[in-house]
Every structure is written in C-alpha cells, then in structure tokens.
N, C-alpha and C positions, 0 to 999 in steps of 0.2 A: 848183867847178862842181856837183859831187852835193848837197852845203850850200843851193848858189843853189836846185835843181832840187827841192831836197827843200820849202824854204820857200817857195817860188812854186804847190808843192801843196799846201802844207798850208790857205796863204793861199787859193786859190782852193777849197777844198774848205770851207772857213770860208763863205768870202764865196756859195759856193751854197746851204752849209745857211742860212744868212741870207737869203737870197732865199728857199728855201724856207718858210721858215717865216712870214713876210711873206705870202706869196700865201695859205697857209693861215689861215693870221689871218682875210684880206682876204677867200675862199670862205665864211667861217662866216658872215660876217654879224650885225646884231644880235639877239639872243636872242628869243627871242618870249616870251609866260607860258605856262605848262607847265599849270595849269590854271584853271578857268574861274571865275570870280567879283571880286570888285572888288581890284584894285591897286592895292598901295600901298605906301609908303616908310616907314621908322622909321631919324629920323637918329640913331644912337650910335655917340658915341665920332669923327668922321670918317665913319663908313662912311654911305652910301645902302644901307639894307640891304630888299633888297625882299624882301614879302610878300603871298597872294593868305588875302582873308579872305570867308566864306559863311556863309550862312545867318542864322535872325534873332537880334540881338545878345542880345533875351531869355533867349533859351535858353541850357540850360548850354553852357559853352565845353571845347573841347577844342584843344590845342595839337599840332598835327605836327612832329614834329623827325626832316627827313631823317638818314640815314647818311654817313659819310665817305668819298669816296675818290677817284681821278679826275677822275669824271664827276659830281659829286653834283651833285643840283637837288631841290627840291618836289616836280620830275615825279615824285618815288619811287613819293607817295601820289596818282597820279592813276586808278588803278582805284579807290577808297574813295571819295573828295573829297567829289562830289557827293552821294553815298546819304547818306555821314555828315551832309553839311547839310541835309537834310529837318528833321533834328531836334537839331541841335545848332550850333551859333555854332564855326563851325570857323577856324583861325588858322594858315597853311604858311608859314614863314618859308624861303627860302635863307639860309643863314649865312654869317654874311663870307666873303669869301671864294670862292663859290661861286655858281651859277647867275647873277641875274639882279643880284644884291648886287654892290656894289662890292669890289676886288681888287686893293688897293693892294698895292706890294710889302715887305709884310712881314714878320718872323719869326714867322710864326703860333702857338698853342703852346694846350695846353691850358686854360691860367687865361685865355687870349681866350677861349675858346668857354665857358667856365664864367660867366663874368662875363656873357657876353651873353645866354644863356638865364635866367641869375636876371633882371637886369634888362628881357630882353625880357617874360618873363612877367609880373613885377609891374607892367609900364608897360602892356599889351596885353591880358592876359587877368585873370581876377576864379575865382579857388578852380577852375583850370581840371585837368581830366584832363590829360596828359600824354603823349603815344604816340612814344615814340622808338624809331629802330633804331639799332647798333651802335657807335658812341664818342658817337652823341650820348644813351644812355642812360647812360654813364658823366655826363656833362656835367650831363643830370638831375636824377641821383642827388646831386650835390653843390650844386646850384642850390635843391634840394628840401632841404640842411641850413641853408644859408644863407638862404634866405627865406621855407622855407615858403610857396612862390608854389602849391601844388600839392593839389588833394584827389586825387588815387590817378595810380599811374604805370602805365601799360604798358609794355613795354620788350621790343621784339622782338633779340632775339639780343644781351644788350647786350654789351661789354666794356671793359676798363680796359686792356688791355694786346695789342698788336699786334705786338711785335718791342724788340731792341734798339736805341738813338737811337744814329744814326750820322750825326756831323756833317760829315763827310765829302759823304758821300751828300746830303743837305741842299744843302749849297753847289755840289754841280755842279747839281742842278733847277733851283738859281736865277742861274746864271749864262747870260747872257742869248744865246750861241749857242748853245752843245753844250747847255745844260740845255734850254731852247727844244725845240733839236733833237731830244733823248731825249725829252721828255714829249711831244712830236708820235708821236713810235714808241710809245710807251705809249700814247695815244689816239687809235692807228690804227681804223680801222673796223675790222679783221682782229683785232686785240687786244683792243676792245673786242667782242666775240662771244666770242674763245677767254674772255674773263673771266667773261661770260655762261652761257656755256656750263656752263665747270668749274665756278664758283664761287655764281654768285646765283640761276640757277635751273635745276632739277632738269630739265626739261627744254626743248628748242628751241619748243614749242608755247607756253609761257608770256609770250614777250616777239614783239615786232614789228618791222621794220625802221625803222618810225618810231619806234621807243623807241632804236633806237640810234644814229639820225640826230640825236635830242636830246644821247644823252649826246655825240654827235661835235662839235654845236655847241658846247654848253655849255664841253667841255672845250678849244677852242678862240677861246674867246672872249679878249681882252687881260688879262694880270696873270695868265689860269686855272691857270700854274703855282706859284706861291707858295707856297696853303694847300698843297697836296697834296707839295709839296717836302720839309714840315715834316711830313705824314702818312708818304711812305712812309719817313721816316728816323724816324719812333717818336717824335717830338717834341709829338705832339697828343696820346698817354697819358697820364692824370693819374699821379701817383705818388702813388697809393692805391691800396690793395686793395676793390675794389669787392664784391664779397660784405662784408666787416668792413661799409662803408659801406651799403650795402643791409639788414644786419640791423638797423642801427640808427634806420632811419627809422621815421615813426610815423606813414606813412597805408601804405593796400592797395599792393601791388604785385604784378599779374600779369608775368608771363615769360614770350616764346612763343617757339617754335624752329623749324626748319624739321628734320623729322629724317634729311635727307640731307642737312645742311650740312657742310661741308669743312673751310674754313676759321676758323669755330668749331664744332666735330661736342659733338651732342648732349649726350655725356658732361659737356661741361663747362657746358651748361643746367641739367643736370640737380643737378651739385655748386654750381652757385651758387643755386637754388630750395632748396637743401636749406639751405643758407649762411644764405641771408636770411630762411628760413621763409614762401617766397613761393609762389602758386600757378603751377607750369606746364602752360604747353598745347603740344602738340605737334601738327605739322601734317604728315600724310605726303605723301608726292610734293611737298615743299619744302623750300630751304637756306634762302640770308640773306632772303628778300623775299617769307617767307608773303604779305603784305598782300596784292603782286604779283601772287602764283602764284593763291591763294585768294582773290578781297578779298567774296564773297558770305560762306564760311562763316567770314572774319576778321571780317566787320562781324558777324554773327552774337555771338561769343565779346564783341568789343568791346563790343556793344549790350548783351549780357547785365553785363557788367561795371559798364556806365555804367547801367542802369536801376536796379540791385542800390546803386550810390551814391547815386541820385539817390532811390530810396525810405529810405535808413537818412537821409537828411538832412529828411525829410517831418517837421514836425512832429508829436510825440509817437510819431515811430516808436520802436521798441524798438535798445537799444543793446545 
C-alpha cells in the first residue's frame, strides 16, 4: 500500500511538473528580435540560425558575438547596436542554440560553437572586427587560428574555462521532465535578477525589467534547454589554454573587464592581457556586461580601437 501510495506521487508530481512546464512554454510565446535592423537567416549545418544585421554594408564590418549562459540572446548588445551602425556594417548573430536560432536537441559542445563562428564569419563578414563576451571569445580566439576571418578582436571578459564537465549534470538538463523542470527554476524571473544582481551587473540601476522579461522569454522558448545543459556541466570549454592561444595570434586584441566582476574577478583579466601581450581596459562600476552597464564610454574605447584600424590599413599608412 506505501509502494502503491509512494508511486501514485511520485507519478502525479511527474505528470504536474509536465503540465507545468507546458504552460510555460505555452506563456512565452514566440520570440520577438532583440534588436533593431534587418532580419535574417544563415542556414548551417541544420540550424536556422538567426541574425539581425545594420548599417551600410560599405563600411567596415564589425561582428557581435553574445556571451553564454541561460538566457543568452543578441539582446546583450542592445545598448551599442544602433550608435555602432551609424558607422560601421554591424552583424549580431544568436548562436545555435540560443535566442531566436534554432534549438534542436543536441549535445552541444565547444567545437560546435568554434566551427560556427569561423564559418559564420567567413561566409557573413569581410576582414571584420570581432567583439565578443565571455566563452564566445574563447570560440574567437580559435576561429581567429583557423581562418583568419578576423582584422583585430575585442574580447570583453573572455574565457576558456568555466568549471569541471560533469556528465552527470548534463543528462538530467536534458532529460525532458525534471531537467525541463530544473531549468524553468534556473530561469525563474526571481533567479534571473538574483543572477543579475550578483553576477552581470554591478548595480540594480544598469538593467530593466524588460531586459529580464527578454532573458524570461528567450529562456523559455522550445529546445532553450539543450545548449545551456551542455554549458552549465563545462561541456562548452574548449580544452585549450586560452592565454597560450591568445599570445599567439597575429592581429590586435583589446581585453575589457568589468572591475567588480565576480565571476571572472579582475585578477584574472589582468594575468591573461599580460599572457597574451594584449591591451586591457578596465571599466569601474562593471562586472560581466561593461557594453551594458557603460555602452556610451564602451563605444567610445571601441571606436577608438576601430578608427586606430581602420587608419593603419589607409593606404601608405605607416606600419
């Protein structure tokens, strides 16, 4: 009878978090674009992987590559977007995986997100800047050995390494109740703020309620748990030492930090800029999402970077 009584709850506590998580689905609705300019599609590999591109194609191109985590989408760079395309041919891809892109369920893993950035860049952009935050500057940095798709990188907070890969942890995200279940409690509204809070920006004034109603949808939307399955179990880390990999590249690479970041805290900006022989900038009252917190005096740093390129490539400048 305790047997019967036990699996009649466990069943029916199954079959509600199932319903739950259905309805949630079903509240988010489909995804809007995060920001403003012409929509579009780049089929590789399978995926429908959507991307919002601005300004005149003329101009030099700069390439966005959001950060990893949860909630990731293009929305990252929605304070920049627009200023940055006044004057330059801007290109925000969602990465498999993520935002408005398609979300099959698959083992996601680092050599996917490597493979897609060389190939998106060489199919997409022409001798393009580079501005990535956090594992997608690891992804970069090695797109940037492989193809040389790249005249100079920015790379805000980047890294190569996250945690221990635990395959364990992997397979309950992607198991289609309880991981369901769990990643709805990870991308509660309540969780997404305490993450906010602790971790991306320094303080409650820098983000919105509609910046976290985005990452609520996004993170909600069908498949959204997959990539990030394969994220929080360390499975999206390349297994490279990203300093070794950064000193050996051969165009510019600035480094920016946030210098109240937590999660990667300063110190360790500071030991890969010295690693790679790269310039760093530091932004105070910021963690992970300078762009975010500052995006006037980041486009500032940015523009000086991109105009300082865009003169040594001037014919008969000085080298």
């Amino acid at each position: 009878m305790k047997l019967r009584k036990l699996a009649a709850g466990v069943a029916g506590g199954l079959g509600a978090a199932a319903l739950g998580n259905r309805l949630l689905s079903w509240k988010s609705g489909d995804l809007r674009p995060a920001l403003e300019g012409d929509q579009r599609t780049y089929r590789w590999r399978g995926f429908d992987v959507a991307y919002t591109e601005a300004g005149d194609p003329d101009d030099p191109d700069v390439l966005l590559l959001h950060g990893v985590h949860a909630a990731a989408s293009n929305k990252e760079f929605d304070q920049i977007f627009d200023q940055l395309a006044k004057t330059h041919h801007v290109v925000a891809p969602d990465l498999p995986g993520f935002g408005r892109s398609d979300r099959p369920p698959l083992t996601y893993s680092a050599a996917l997100y490597t493979a897609f950035v060389t190939d998106f860049a060489e199919d997409m952009t022409d001798d393009a800047t580079c501005v990535a935050t956090s594992l997608s500057g690891a992804y970069a940095t090695l797109a940037q050995h492989q193809s040389g798709a790249f005249s100079r990188l920015v790379l805000v907070a980047p890294t190569g390494d996250t945690g221990p890969r635990r395959t364990w942890l992997r397979s309950v995200f992607r198991s289609p109740v309880l991981g369901q279940g769990l990643f709805n409690l990870l991308t509660s509204k309540r969780s997404l703020h305490f993450f906010d809070n602790r971790e991306a920006y320094s303080t409650e004034a820098s983000y919105t309620e509609r910046d976290v109603d985005y990452q609520w949808e996004t993170s909600h939307q069908p498949g959204a748990r997959f990539a990030p399955a394969s994220f929080v179990s360390g499975y999206l880390d390349p297994d490279v030492d990203l300093g070794e990999e950064l000193a050996r590249l051969d165009v510019p690479v600035t480094i920016i930090w946030g210098r109240d970041a937590t999660v990667s805290p300063l110190e360790k900006g500071e030991q890969l800029a010295e690693r790679a022989d790269a310039k760093l900038v530091v932004f105070d009252e910021a963690k992970l999402l300078p762009h975010a917190e500052h995006p006037g005096p980041f486009l500032d740093v940015l523009l000086d970077e991109l105009t300082e390129e865009e003169r040594e490539a001037e014919p008969g400048a000085e080298t």
